[in-house]
DRENDO-1510 file (C-alpha; in Angstrom, 1 decimal, always signed):
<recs>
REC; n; res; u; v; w
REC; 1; UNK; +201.2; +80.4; +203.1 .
REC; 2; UNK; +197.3; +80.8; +203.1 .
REC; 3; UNK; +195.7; +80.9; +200.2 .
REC; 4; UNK; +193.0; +83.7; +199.6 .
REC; 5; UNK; +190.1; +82.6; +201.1 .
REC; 6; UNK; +186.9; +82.8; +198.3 .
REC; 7; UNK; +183.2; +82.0; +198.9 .
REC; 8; UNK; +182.7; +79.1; +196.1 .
REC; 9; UNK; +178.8; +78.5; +196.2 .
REC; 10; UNK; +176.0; +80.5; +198.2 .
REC; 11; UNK; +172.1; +79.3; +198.8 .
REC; 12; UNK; +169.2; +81.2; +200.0 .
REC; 13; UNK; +168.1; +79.5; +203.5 .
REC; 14; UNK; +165.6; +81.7; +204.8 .
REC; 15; UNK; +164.6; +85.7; +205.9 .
REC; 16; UNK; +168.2; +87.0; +205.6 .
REC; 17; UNK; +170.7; +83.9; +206.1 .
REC; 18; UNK; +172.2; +82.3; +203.2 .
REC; 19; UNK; +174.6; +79.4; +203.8 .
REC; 20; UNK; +178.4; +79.7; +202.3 .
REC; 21; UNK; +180.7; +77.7; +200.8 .
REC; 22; UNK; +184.2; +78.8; +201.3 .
REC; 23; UNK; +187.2; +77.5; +199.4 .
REC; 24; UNK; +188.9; +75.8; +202.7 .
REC; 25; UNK; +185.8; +73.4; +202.7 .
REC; 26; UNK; +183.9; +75.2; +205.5 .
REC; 27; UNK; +180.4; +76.0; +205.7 .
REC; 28; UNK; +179.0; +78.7; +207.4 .
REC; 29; UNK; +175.3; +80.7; +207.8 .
REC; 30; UNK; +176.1; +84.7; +207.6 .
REC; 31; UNK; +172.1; +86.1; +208.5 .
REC; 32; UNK; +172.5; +89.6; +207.0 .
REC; 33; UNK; +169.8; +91.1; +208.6 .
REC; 34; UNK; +172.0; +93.2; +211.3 .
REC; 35; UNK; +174.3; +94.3; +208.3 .
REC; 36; UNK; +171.5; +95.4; +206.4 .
REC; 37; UNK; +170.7; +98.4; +209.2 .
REC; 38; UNK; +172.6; +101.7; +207.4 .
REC; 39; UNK; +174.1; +102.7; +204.6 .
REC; 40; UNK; +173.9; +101.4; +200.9 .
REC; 41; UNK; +173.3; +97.8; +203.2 .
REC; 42; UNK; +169.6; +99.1; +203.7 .
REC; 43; UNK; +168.9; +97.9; +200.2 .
REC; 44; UNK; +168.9; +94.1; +201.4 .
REC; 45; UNK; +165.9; +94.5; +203.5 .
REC; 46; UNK; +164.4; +94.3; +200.3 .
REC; 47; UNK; +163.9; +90.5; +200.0 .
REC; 48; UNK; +163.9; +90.3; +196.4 .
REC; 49; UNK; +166.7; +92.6; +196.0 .
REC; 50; UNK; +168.4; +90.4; +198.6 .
REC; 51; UNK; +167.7; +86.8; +197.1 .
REC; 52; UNK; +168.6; +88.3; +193.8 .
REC; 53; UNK; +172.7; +87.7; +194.8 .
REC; 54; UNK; +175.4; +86.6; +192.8 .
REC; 55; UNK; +179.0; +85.2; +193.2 .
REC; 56; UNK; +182.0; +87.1; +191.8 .
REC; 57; UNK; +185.0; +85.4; +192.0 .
REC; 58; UNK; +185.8; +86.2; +195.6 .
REC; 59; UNK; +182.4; +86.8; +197.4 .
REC; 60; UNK; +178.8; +87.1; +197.0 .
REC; 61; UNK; +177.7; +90.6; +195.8 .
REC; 62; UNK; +174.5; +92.3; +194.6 .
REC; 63; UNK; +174.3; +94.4; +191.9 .
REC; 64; UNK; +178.2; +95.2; +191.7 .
REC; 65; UNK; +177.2; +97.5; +194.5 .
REC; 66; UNK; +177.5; +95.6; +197.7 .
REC; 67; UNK; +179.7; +93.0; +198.4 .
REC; 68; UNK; +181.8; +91.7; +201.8 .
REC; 69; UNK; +185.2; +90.6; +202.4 .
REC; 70; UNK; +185.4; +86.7; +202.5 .
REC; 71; UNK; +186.9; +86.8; +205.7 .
REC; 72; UNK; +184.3; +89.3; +207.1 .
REC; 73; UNK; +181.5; +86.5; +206.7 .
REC; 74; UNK; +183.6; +84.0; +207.5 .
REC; 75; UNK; +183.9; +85.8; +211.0 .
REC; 76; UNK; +180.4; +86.3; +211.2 .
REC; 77; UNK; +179.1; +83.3; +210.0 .
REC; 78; UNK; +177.9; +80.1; +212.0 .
REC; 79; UNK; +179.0; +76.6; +211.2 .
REC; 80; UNK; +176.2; +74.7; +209.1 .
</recs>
């Protein structure tokens, strides 16, 4: 059995990439940029909305309003 995957720590790299931490000791960099394009998503072009992030206990999420599945940026994201 697999547990849940979580993101565990998240840091500001540059633009729209942070690099994540995920509980299965993998590192990745998720550049938001292309998922910041519609929606309630178009709020993290603003850069200081976007560095202003925060970890809940499964991902990284701003504002309680947006937030991805762990596994979606763990897809997305490159090896660090």
């Amino acid at each position: 059995m697999n547990p849940i995957l979580k993101v565990t720590n998240a840091d500001y790299v540059h633009d729209y990439v942070l690099r994540l931490s995920f509980n299965d000791g993998v590192t990745k960099l998720v550049d938001f940029w292309p998922l910041a394009q519609k929606g309630i998503c178009v709020k993290l072009q603003d850069k200081n909305y976007f560095r202003n992030y925060s970890l809940d206990p499964f991902t990284v999420d701003w504002s309680n309003e947006i937030g991805f599945a762990p596994e979606y940026l763990y897809e997305i994201g490159t090896l660090a």
